[in-house]
C-alpha positions in Angstrom: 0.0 0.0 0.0 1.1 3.5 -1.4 0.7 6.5 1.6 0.5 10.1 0.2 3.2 11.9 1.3 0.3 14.5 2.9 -0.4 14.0 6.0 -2.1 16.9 8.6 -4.0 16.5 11.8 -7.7 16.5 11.4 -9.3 18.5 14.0 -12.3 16.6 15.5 -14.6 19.6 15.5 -14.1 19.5 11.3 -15.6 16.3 11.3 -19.3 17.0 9.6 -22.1 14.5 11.7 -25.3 15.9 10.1 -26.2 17.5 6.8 -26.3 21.3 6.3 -29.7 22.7 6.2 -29.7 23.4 2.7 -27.9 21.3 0.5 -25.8 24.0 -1.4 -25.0 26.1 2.7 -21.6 24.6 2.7 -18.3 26.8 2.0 -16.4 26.5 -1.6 -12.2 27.0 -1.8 -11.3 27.7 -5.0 -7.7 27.1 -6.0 -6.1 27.6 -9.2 -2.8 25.8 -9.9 -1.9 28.1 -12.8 -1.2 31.2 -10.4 -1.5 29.6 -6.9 -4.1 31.6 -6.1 -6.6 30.3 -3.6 -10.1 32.0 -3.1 -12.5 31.3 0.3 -15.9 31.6 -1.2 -19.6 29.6 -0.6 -21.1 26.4 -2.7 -23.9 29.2 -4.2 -20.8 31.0 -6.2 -19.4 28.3 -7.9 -20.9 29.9 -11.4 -18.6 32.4 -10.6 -14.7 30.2 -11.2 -16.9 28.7 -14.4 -17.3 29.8 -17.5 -19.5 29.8 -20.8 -18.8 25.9 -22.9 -17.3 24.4 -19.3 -18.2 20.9 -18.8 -19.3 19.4 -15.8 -19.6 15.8 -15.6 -21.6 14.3 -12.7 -22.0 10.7 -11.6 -25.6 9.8 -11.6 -25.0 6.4 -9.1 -27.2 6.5 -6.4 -26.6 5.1 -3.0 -27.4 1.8 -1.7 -28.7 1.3 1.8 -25.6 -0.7 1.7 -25.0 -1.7 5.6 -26.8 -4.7 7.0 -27.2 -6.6 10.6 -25.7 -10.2 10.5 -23.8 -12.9 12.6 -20.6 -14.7 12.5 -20.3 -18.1 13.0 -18.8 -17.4 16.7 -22.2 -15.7 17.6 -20.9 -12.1 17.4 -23.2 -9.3 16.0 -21.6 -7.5 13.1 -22.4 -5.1 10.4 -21.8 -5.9 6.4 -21.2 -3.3 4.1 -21.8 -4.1 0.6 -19.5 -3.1 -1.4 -19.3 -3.7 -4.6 -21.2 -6.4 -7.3 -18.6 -8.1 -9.5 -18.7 -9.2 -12.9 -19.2 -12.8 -11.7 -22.4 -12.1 -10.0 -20.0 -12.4 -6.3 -19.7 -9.1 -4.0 -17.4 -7.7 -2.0 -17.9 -6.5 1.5 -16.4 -5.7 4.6 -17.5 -6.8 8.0 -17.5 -4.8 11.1 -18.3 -4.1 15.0 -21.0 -2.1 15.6 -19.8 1.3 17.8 -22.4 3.9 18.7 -24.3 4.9 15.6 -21.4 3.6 13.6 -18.8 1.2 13.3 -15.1 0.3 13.8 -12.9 -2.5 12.1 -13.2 -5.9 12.9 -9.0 -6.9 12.3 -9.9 -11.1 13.8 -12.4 -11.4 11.6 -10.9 -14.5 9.6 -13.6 -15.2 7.2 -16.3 -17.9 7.3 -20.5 -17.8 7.0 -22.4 -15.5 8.1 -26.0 -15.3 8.5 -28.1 -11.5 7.9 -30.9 -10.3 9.1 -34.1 -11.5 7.0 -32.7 -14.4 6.7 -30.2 -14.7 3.8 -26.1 -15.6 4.1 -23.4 -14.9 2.5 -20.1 -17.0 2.4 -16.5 -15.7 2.0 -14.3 -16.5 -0.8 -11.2 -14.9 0.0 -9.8 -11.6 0.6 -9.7 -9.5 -2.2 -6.4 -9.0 -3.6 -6.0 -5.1 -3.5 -8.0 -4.4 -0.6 -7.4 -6.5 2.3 -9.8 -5.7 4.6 -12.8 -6.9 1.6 -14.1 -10.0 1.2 -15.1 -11.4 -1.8 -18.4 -13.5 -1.1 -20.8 -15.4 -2.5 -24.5 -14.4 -1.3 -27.6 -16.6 -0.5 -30.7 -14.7 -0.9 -33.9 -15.7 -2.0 -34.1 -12.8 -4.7 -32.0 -9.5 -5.7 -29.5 -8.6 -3.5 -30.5 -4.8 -4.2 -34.1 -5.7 -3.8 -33.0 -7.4 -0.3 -30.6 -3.8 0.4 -33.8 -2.2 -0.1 -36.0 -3.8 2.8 -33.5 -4.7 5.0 -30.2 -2.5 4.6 -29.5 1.1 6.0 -27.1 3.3 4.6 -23.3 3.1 5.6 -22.4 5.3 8.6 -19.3 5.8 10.4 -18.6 7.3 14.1 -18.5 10.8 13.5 -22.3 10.2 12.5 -24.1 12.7 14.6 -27.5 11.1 14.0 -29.4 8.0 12.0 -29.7 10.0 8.7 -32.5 8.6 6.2 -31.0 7.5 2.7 -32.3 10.1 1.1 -29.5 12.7 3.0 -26.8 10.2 1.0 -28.0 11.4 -2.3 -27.5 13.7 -4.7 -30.3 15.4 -6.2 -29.4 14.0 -9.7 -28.8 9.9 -8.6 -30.8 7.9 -10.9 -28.2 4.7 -11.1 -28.6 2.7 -7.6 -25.2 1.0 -7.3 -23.0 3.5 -4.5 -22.1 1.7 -1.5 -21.4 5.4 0.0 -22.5 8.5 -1.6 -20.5 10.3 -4.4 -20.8 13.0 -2.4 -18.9 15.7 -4.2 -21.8 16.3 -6.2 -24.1 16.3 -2.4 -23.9 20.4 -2.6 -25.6 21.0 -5.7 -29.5 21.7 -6.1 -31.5 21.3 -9.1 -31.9 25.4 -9.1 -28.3 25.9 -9.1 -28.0 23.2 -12.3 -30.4 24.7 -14.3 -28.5 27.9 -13.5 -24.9 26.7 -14.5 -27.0 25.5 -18.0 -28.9 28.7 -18.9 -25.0 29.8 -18.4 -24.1 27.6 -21.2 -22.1 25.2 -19.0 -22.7 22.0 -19.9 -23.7 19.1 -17.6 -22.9 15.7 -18.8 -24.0 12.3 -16.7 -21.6 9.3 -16.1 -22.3 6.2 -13.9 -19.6 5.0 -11.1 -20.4 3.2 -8.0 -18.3 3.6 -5.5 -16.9 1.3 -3.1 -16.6 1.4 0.3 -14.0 3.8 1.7 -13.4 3.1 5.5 -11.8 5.8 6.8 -9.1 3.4 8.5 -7.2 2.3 5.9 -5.2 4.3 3.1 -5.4 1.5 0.3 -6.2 2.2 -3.1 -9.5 1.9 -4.0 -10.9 -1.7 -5.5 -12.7 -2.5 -8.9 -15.4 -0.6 -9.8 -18.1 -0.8 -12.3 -18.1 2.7 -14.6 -20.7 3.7 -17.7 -19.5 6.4 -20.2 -22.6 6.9 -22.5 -21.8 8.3 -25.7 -23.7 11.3 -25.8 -21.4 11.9 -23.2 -18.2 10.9 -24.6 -19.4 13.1 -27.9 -19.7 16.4 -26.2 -17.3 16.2 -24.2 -14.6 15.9 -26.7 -16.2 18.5 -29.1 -16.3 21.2 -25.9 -12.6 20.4 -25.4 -11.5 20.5 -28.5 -13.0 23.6 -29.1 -10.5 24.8 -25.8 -13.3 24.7 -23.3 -12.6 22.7 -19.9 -13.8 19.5 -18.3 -14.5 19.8 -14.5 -15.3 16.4 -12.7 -17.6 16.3 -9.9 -15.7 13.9 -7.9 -12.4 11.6 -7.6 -15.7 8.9 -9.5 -15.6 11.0 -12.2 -12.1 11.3 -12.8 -11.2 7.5 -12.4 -14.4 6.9 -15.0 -13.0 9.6 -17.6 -9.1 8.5 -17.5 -10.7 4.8 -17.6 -11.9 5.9 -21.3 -9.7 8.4 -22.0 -7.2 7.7 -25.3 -3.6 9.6 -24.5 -4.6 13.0 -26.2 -8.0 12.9 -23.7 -10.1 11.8 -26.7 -13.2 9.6 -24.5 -14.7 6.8 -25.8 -18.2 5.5 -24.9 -17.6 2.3 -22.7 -18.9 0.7 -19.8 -17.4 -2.4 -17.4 -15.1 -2.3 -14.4 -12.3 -0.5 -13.9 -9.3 -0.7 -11.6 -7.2 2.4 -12.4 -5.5 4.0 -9.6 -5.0 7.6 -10.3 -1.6 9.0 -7.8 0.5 12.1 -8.1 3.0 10.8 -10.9 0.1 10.1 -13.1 -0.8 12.0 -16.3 -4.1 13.3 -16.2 -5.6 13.1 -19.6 -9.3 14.3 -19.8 -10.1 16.5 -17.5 -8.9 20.0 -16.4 -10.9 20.6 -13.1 -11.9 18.6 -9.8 -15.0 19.6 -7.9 -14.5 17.2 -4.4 -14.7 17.1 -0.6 -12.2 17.3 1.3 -10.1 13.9 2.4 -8.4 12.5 5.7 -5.4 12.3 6.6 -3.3 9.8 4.3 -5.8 9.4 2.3 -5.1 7.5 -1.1 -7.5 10.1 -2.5 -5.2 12.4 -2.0 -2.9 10.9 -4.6 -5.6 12.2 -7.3 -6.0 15.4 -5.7 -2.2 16.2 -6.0 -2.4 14.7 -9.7 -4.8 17.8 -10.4 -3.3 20.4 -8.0 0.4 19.7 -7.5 2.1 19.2 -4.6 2.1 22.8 -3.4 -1.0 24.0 -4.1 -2.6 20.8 -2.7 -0.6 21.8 0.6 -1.7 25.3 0.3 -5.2 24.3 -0.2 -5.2 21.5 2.7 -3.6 24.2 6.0 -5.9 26.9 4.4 -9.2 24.4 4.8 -8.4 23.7 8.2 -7.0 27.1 9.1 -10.3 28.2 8.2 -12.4 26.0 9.7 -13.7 23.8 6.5 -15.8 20.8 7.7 -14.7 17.3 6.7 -16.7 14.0 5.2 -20.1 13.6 3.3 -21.7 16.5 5.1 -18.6 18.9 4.4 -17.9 21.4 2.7 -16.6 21.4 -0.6 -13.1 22.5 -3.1 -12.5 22.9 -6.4 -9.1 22.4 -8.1 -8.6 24.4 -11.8 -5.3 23.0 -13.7 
């Protein structure tokens, strides 16, 4: 495993429990790595570091009430978090204790059957390859597992988790695509006013599908296969705008890692869709995209690999002691950065 060279203290008070109450009442830093400059603003103003024949690409997965109840063979009470459907019709999860109105890692947890809630098992394979603390599982339902998700699951919370949230506060207002174990949740800030806005601007909004894995905040590791969907209306406007010098702004680390899956070496997309495993870090050349719209990550992150691929090393430094200088708030329910090449 790979640790970014980034590494700050996280304030506990930065850590964001509940969700602002407006979607788009969370603060915006704006940093440019042409000039350095870095601007403290609010979510509302983002129009303003956009301009006319920008493209912003959203992920339209929506999030899975991905954590269940269930019991290991030993008798202990644990919590599964579905992760992420393979090709093979198998999951990946990861199993942990119960703590408060979240959970903490469960590092004796050697593998074996366990039974959920409702009345369904699933059965581990073997550890998955790239992230260690995943299984890879084989599920025993009597019908869809998202159909089972859907009447017995709740979404994925961790400890900073002020309160049970309902799973619609872990969506964006565009989701359309269930598939997230955790919500792509740079793209949590925007309302459907402030879209129709950036379009009458003539900024363009283009849809791709990701859904993301689980992300414990424990562990640094990069992130697991994915399943991606670049449609080619997409694909089509998106290289037209750029090659007519306009920018491409992803709304989220998803975004990027579906664009650079399709992306040809001059940035030309492709339509595609499948699973992808491409880890994006801070040696990598970023191809088809000029812009990052995100959250703001923890400490060692492996996310923060992809942000320094967009910002550089200083700026990305500049940009992490300003946010907690400031008093930025952290996770789902934080506040928000964009990054301009």
């Amino acid at each position: 495993m790979t640790v970014p060279a980034l590494d700050f203290v996280l304030p506990a008070h930065l850590e964001k429990g509940e969700p602002p109450g407006h979607r788009d009442e969370v603060r915006l830093l704006v940093g440019s790595r042409s000039d350095q400059q870095i601007i403290d603003t609010t979510f509302p103003h983002l129009p303003d570091f956009l301009r006319s024949g920008d493209v912003l690409v959203i992920n339209t997965s929506a999030t899975l009430p991905a954590a269940l109840d269930a019991t290991i063979e030993r008798g202990e009470q644990v919590v599964v978090h579905f992760s992420s459907r393979l090709p093979d019709g198998n999951w990946t999860v990861e199993v942990r204790r119960p703590q408060g109105l979240g959970t903490e890692p469960l590092p004796d947890f050697g593998g074996g059957r366990l039974s959920l809630e409702g009345g369904g098992a699933i059965t581990t394979i073997a550890r998955h390859p790239v992230a260690s603390r995943l299984f890879v599982v084989t599920v025993d339902l009597a019908g869809d597992v998202l159909d089972y998700l859907d009447r017995f699951g709740r979404p994925i919370r961790y400890g900073y988790a002020a309160a049970a949230w309902p799973l619609d506060a872990y969506q964006t207002v565009y989701a359309r695509h269930p598939g997230s174990a955790e919500m792509p949740s740079a793209g949590r800030p925007f309302t459907a006013e402030l879209i129709a806005n950036l379009i009458a601007s003539g900024i363009a909004v283009l849809p791709v599908v990701l859904h993301a894995g689980v992300a414990s905040l424990e562990e640094g590791e990069h992130p697991a296969e994915e399943y991606y969907s670049v449609p080619a209306a997409t694909a089509a406007a998106a290289n037209a705008l750029r090659i007519g010098g306009e920018r491409v702004i992803a709304v989220g680390t998803t975004v990027v890692r579906a664009l650079e899956t399709v992306a040809d070496e001059t940035g030309f997309l492709s339509a595609d869709d499948g699973y992808t495993d491409l880890v994006i870090g801070d040696g990598s050349n970023l191809r088809a995209i000029d812009g990052l719209l995100t959250g703001w990550h923890e400490p060692r992150a492996s996310h923060l690999e992809l942000v320094e691929a967009v910002a550089g090393r200083e700026l990305m430094e500049s940009m992490y002691r300003r946010a907690v200088d400031l008093g930025y708030a952290w996770h789902e329910f934080g506040d928000s950065c964009l990054l301009l090449r």
